[in-house]
C-alpha positions as CSV (number, residue, x, y, z in Angstrom):
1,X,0.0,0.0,0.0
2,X,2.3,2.5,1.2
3,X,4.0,3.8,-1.9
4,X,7.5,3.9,-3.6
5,X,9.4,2.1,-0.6
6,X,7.2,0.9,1.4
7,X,8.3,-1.6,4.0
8,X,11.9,-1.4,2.6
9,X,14.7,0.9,3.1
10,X,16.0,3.0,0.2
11,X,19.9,3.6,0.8
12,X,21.3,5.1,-1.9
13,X,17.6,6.3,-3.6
14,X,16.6,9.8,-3.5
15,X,13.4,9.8,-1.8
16,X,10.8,12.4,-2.7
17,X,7.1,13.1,-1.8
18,X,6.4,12.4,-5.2
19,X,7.2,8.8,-4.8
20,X,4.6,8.3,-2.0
21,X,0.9,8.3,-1.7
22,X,-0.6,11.3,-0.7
23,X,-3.4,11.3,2.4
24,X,-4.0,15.1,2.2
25,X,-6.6,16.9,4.8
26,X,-7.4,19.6,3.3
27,X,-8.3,17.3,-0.1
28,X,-10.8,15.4,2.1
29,X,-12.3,18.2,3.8
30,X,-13.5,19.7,0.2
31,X,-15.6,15.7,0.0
32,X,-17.3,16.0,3.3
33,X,-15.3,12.8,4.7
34,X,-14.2,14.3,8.1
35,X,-17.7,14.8,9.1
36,X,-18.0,12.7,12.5
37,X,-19.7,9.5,11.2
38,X,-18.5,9.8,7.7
39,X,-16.8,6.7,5.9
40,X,-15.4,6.3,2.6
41,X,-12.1,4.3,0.4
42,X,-10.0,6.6,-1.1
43,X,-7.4,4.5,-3.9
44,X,-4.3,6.0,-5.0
45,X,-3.4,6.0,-8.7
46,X,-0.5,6.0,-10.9
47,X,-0.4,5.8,-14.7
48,X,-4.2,4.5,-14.5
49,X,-3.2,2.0,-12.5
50,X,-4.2,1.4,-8.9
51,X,-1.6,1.3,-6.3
52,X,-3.2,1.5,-2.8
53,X,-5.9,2.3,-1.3
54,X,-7.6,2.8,2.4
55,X,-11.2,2.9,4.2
56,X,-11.3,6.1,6.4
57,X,-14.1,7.0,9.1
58,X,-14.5,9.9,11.2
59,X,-14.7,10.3,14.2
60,X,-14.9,14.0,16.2
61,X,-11.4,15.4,16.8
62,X,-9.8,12.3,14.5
63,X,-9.8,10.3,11.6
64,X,-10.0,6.0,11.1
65,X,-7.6,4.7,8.7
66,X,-7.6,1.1,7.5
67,X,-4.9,-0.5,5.2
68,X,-2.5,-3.3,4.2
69,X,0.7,-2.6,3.8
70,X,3.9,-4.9,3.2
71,X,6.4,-5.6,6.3
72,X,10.2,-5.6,5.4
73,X,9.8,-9.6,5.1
74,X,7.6,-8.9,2.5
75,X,4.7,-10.1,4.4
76,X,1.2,-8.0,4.2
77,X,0.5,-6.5,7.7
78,X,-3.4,-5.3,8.5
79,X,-3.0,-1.6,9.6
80,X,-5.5,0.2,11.6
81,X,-4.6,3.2,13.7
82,X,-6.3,6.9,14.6
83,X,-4.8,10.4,13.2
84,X,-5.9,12.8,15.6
85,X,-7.0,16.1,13.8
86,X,-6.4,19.8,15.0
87,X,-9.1,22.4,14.2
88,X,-7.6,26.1,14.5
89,X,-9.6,29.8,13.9
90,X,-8.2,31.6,11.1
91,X,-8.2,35.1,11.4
92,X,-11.0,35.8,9.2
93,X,-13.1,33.7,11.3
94,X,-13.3,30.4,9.1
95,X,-11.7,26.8,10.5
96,X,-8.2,25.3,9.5
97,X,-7.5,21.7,10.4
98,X,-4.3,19.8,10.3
99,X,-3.1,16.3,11.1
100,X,-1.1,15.7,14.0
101,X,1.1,13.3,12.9
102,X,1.0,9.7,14.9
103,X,4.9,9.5,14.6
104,X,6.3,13.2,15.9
105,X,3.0,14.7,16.8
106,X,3.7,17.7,15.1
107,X,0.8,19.6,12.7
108,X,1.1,18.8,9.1
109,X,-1.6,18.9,6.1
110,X,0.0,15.8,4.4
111,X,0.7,12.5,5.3
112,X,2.5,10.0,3.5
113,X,1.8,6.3,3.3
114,X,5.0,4.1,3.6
115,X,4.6,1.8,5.2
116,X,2.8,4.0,8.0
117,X,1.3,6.9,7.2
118,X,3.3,9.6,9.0
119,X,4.3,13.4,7.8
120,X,7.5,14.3,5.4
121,X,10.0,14.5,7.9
122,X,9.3,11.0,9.5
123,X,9.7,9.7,6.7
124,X,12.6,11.6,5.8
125,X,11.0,12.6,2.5
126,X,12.0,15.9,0.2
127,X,10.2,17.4,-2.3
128,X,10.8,16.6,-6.1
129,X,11.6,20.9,-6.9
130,X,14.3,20.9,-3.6
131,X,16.6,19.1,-7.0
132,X,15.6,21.5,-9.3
133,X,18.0,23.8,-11.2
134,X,16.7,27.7,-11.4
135,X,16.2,27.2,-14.8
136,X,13.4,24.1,-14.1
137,X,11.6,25.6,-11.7
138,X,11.3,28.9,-13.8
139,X,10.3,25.8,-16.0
140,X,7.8,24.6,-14.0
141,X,6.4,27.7,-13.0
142,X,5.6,28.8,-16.4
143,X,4.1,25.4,-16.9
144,X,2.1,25.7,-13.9
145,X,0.5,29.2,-15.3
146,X,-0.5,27.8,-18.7
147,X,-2.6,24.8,-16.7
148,X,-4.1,27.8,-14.1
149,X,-5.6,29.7,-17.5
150,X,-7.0,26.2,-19.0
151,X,-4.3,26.1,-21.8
152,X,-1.7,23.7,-22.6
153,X,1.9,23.4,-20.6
154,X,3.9,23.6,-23.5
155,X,6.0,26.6,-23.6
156,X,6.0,26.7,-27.4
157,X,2.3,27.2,-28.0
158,X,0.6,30.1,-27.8
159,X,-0.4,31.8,-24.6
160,X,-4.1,30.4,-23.2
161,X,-6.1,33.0,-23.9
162,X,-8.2,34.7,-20.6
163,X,-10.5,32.4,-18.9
164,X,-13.8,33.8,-18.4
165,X,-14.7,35.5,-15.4
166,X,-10.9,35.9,-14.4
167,X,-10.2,39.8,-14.4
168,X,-8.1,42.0,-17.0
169,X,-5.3,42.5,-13.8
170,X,-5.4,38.9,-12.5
171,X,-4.6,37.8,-16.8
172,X,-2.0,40.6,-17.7
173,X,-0.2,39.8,-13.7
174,X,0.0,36.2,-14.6
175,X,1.1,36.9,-18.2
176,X,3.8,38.2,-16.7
177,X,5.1,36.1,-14.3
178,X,4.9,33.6,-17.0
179,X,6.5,35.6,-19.6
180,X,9.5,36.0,-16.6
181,X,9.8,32.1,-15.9
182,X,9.9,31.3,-19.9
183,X,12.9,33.7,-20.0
184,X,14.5,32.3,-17.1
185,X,14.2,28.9,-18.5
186,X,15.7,30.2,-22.0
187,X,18.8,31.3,-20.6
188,X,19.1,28.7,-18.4
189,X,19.0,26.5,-21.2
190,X,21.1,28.5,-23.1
191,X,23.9,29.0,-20.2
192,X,23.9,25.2,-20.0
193,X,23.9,24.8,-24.0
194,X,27.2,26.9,-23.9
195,X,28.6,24.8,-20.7
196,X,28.4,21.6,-22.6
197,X,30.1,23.3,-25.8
198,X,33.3,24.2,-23.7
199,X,33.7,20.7,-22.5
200,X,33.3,19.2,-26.4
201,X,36.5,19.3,-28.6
């Protein structure tokens, strides 16, 4: 169940949240499954193909989770523990709730299943852009903008034209920031391009 790793230590592999399945509070609070009394399965995909899954129920102040995962004998191991959850006032009077993680107790948003679910840093997880050059996260960015507007992520088509309802500021502010990253990336590329030239005879 739990994701790239699970049960099994990774020596010498870079591991990255991206690797790991994905529990994410704030992604079930927008379904209604942290209602008290609420119950669901929530399965984990990769490539449209399913790679874990868990039941959840809530209860008040926590949530149920139920799963298999493997044991480092390779064995499948029944799982089922309580995540308490943390409701704080934000200062414009709505609700903000967190996971308190059942390895290190501290407040996350995210928990990771591996073979337990626990939060990054118990895990000893790092995020996929911490190994990013400037010039790919300028990349990514950019990217990230074209897929906000509707459009296409490739950087060689034309700009998505302005969704409707978005305002005139909102569009030309996020033009630019695009239009920034894209040039970042293109000398990046270029500065790399020219790197490589040196070292051929």
């Amino acid at each position: 169940m739990g994701g790239s790793g699970s049960g099994r230590r990774q020596r010498y592999q870079r591991r990255t949240t991206e690797g790991y399945l994905a529990l994410d509070i704030a992604v079930l609070r927008r379904r209604d499954l942290l209602q008290p009394g609420c119950s669901d399965t929530i399965a984990w995909s990769r490539g449209g193909e399913r790679i874990g899954s868990a039941s959840l129920f809530a209860e008040s102040g926590s949530l149920r989770l139920s799963y298999q995962t493997t044991t480092s004998e390779g064995s499948a191991e029944r799982i089922d523990e309580r995540i308490e959850i943390w409701s704080a006032q934000t200062s414009l009077g709505g609700q903000r709730q967190w996971f308190r993680c059942p390895g290190c107790h501290r407040q996350c948003r995210i928990l990771y299943g591996g073979p337990r679910f626990r939060c990054r840093l118990c895990h000893g997880l790092q995020y996929e852009s911490q190994f990013e050059s400037r010039a790919q996260r300028a990349n990514r960015r950019a990217r990230k903008i074209r897929q906000r507007l509707g459009g296409s992520d490739g950087l060689m088509e034309e700009f998505p034209p302005r969704p409707r309802g978005m305002h005139w500021a909102t569009y030309r502010r996020l033009e630019a920031l695009e239009a920034a990253a894209d040039e970042q990336w293109t000398v990046g590329v270029m500065d790399l391009l020219a790197r490589v030239g040196k070292r051929c005879p």
